[in-house]
N, C-alpha and C positions, 0 to 999 in steps of 0.2 A: 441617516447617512451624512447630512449636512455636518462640516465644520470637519470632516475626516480626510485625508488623504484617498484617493484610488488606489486598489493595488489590483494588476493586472497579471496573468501567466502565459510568460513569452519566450518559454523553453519546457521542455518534455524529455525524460530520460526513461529508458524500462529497463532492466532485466528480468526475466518469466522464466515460467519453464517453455514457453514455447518461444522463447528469443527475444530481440532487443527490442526495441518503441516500432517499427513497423513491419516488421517479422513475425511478431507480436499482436495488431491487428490485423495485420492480414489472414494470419492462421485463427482467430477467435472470431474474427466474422464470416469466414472459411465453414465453421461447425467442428473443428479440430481440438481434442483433447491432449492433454501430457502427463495425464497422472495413470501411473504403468509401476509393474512389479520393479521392485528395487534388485537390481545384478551386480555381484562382486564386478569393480573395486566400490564399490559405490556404497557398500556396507560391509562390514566385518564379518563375518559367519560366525563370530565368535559370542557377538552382541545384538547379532539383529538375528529375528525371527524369519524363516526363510518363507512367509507368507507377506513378508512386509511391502507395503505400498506408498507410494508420495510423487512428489512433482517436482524434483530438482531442478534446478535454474539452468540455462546455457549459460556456460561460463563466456566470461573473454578469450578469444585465444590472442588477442593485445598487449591487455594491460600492463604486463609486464616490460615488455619494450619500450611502452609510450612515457611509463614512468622514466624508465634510463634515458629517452630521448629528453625528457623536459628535465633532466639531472636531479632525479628526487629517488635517486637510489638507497637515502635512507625510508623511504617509505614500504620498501620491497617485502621485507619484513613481515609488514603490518596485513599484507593482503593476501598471506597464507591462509589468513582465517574470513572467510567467506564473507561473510555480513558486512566487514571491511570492505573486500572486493567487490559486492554488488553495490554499494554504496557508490564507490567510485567510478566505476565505471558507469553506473546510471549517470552521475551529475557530470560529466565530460560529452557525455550525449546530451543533454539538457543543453550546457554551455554554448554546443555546438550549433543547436538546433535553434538557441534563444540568439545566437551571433553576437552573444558578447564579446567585448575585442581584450584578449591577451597580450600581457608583454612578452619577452623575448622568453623568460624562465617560467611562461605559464601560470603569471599571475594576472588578477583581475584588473584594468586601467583603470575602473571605477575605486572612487576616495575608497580607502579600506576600512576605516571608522563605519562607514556609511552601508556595507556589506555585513550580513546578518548568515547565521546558517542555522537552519533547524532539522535537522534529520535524527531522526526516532529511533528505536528497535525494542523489541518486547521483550531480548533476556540480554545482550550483549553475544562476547563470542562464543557460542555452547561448542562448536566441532573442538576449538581452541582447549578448551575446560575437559572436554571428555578426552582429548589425548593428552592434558597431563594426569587428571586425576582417576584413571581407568586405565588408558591403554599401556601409559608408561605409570603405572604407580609403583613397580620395582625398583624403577631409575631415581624416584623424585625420595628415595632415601637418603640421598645425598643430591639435593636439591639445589644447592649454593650450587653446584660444576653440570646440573641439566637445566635449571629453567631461566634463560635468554631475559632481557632485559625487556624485550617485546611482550612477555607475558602477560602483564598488567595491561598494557593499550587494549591489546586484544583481545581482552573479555570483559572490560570494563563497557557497560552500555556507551558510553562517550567515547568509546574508540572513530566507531563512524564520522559522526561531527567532528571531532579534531582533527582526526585525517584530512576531509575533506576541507577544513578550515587552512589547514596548515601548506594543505595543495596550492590554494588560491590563494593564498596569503588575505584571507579575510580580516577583519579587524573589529568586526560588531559583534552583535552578541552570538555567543556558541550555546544553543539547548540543546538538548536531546531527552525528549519525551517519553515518559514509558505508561504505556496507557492497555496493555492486553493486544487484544485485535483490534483495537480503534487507535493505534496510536501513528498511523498514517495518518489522518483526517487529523488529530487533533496538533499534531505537525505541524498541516497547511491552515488550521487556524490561526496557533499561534504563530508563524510568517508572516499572515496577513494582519493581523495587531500590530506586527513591527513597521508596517509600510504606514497602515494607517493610522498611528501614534505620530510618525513624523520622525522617529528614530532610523528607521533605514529606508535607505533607496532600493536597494536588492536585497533577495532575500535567499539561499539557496534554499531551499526545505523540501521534505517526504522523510523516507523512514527504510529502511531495508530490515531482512528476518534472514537466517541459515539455520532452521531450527531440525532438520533432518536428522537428527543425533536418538540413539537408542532409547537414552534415559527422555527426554522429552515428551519421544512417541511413545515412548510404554507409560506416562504418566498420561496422555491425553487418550492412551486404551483402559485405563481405569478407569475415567472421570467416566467413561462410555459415551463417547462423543465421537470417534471414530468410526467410518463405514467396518462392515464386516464384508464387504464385495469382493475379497481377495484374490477372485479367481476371474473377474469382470471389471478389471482397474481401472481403462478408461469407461465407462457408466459409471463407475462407484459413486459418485457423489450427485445426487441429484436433489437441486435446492428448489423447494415448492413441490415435489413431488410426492402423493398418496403414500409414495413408498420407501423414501427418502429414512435413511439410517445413518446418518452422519457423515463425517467431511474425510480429507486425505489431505497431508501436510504436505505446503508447498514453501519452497522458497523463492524471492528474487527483491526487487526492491524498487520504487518508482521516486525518482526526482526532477523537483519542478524551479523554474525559475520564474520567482513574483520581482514585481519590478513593481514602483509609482508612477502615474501616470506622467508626470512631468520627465522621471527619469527614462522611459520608454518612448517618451513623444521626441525628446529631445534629440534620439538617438534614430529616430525613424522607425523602432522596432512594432512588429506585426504582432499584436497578440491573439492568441486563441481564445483566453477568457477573463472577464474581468469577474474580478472575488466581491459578490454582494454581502454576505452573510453568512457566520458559522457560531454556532451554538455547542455546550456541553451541559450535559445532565447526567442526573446518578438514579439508578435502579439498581439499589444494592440486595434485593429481595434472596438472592442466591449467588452462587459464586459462579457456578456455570449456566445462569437459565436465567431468562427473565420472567418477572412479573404476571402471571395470569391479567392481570388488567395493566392495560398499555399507555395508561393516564403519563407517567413522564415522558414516553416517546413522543406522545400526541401533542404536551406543550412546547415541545423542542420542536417539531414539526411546525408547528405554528407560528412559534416567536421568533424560527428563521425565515419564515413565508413574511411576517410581520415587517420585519428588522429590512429584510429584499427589499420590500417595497410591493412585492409578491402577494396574487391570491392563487389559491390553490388551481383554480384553471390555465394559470403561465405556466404550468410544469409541464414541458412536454417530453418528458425521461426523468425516470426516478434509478437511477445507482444503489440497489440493494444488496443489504448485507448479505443475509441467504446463506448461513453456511450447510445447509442442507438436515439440522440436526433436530426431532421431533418438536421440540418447545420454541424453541426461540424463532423459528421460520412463522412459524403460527402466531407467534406475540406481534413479531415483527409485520405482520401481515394485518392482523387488527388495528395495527396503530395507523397502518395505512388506511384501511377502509372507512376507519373514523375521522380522520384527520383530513382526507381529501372529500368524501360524502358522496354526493350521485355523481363528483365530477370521473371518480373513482374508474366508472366507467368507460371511460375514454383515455385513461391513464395506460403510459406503457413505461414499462419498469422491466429490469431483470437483474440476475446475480450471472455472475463471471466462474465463481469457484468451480462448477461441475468441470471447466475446461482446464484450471490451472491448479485446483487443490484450494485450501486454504493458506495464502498467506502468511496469515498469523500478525505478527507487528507491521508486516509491509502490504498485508490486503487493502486495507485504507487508501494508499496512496497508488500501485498500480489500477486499484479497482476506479480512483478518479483520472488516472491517464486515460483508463478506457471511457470513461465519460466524456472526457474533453475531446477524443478521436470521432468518438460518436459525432459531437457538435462539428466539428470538421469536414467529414463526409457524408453526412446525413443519414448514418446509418447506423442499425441500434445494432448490439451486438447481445447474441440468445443467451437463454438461458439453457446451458447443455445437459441434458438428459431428461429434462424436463417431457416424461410423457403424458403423466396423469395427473394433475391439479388439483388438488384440494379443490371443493365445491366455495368454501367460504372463500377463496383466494383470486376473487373479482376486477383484478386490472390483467391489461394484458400482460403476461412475463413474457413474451418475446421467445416461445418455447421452440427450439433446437435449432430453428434458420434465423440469420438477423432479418433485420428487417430496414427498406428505405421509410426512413422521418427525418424530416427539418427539425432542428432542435436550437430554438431561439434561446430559451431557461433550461436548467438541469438542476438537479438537487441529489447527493450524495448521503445516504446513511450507513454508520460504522457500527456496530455495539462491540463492545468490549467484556471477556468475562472479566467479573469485578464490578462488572455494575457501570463501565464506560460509555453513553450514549452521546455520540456526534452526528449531526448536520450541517450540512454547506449548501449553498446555492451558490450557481453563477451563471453571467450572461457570456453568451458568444459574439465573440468581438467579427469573425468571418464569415 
């Protein structure tokens, strides 16, 4: 870590399906789920299967105003299409929460060269895509007088990040990651390379998903990764569990604001956590399942315990992926028991999904707001549904009540189908 910049996180933004950044924890430390039958308007009947299930986001009932207040009425447009909309509205929570100072049109006062943004998404705008190329495919025969000049922003993955760039009038670099279900984490990796590179002082970064769309979910009922719980929506998804049959899609989006330490000291600002170390590795063994032997999870696991500064007994919360699906919960669990060893035992970890769905490209990054809240309040947040445990699955997941712990370290893991494996560590600055 020597001869590096710090970079520290000193803003939070959520949108879930069980609501904003502390609406949010409070109902997931609660033991409160949100993945429930899907009811017209909410899907088509035309295209959705009337057994269908997921975890829609709570929308803003704001955002719309606050843009005409801050005179960015050409943005209006662009946040018809969800992924858009969570995006922004997560990072104006973040801003608020980090108390960065704005000028009068709602731009950032910090140098705009020196502002970076990285926010994610795993397919771009799908609800966008499936109402031109589905719902209106009659109309788009004469396509030149239906399809709006917005179309492209909005299903281009980079719609998010330039939105939200163009809000703040950023001026650093603009990514937007696409990495599967890990491409939250691997977000707030690359954010934190930019602080500590010495290219940015701020960084906005996470990742937002809207992936609720027919064509999506009936490609993720093929691969057979999905629960079959249809008529038990909130239980359906239960991650570490004996009996556990896969996940329920969710949407919403988490955005953080990394700052350097100079840039955050300077300003008086409070951080929540400072960013030790984040890793990436590949398990390409399959395209939805990992590896029988969990040897690349177990070096990622280590050379960010390494890189920390970290031994495997400073972990007092592990942030698991968990998406409740037979293989991967299990890979994921080996790599744990290996990697940590008899500390194992004394380990508390859990996954979030039973509560909010899967994510998908924005799991990464809500699932590390709820890490960092943890480190806040002292308290773990369960793993929901969790009744019956695997024998092999030896730390404690934190099953269905949170629980009070001090959490000085945390570490976060994401996996990606495609083979994405990420890790983070950070310390709690409160």
């Amino acid at each position: 870590m020597s001869g590096r910049n710090r970079a520290f996180i000193t803003g939070i933004g959520v949108v879930s399906p069980l609501g904003n950044r502390e609406a949010f924890w409070r109902r997931l430390i609660a033991g409160e789920t949100a993945t429930r039958r899907l009811t017209p308007p909410e899907r088509d009947r035309k295209f959705w299967p009337s057994d269908s299930v997921g975890a829609p986001a709570v929308p803003s009932e704001s955002l719309r105003s606050t843009l005409q207040t801050k005179s960015r009425s050409d943005l209006l447009p662009l946040i018809d299409e969800p992924v858009i909309a969570h995006a922004v509205t997560a990072t104006l929570e973040a801003i608020a929460d980090a108390k960065l100072q704005l000028d009068a049109t709602g731009k950032l006062q910090t140098e705009r060269e020196r502002v970076g943004c990285v926010i994610g998404t795993s397919k771009g705008g799908v609800h966008t895509l499936h109402h031109l190329l589905v719902a209106d495919r009659a109309a788009l025969t004469e396509c030149d007088q239906t399809v709006s000049e917005a179309w492209w922003p909005k299903i281009a993955p980079s719609g998010a990040s330039s939105t939200v760039s163009s809000l703040l009038g950023t001026g650093g670099p603009i990514l937007t990651p696409v990495a599967a279900c890990a491409t939250g984490l691997v977000s707030l990796v690359r954010a934190a390379e930019l602080i500590e590179s010495g290219q940015c002082d701020v960084v906005i970064a996470g990742s937002s998903d809207a992936s609720l769309s027919p064509t999506i979910v009936a490609s993720f009922r093929k691969l057979g990764v999905l629960s079959k719980r249809h008529d038990e929506p909130a239980s359906a998804v239960r991650p570490f569990d004996r009996n556990r049959d896969g996940f329920v899609v969710g949407e919403g989006a988490g955005i953080f604001v990394l700052e350097s330490e100079t840039h955050a000291r300077n300003r008086g600002a409070t951080p929540y956590a400072e960013w030790l170390a984040g890793g990436m590795v590949a398990d390409t063994f399959a395209m939805t399942k990992l590896s029988d032997n969990p040897a690349a999870l177990c070096w990622l696991i280590s050379d960010v315990l390494r890189r920390s500064g970290l031994k495997p007994d400073n972990i007092d919360y592990l942030n698991l992926h968990g998406t409740a699906t037979l293989m991967n919960d299990a890979c994921e669990m080996r790599a744990v028991n290996q990697s940590f060893g008899q500390v194992r035992h004394q380990l508390a970890g859990s996954s979030i999904k039973g509560a909010i769905g899967h994510l998908l490209g924005a799991a990464g990054s809500v699932e590390f707001a709820a890490m960092l809240l943890a480190m806040r309040d002292g308290t773990l947040p369960p793993t929901a549904n969790l009744q019956t445990p695997e024998d092999e699955f030896e730390i404690d997941l934190v099953p269905q009540k949170s629980q009070q712990r001090t959490v000085t370290h945390a570490m976060k893991l994401s996996l990606g189908f495609g083979g994405h494996l990420v890790a983070a560590a950070v310390r709690s600055c409160r």
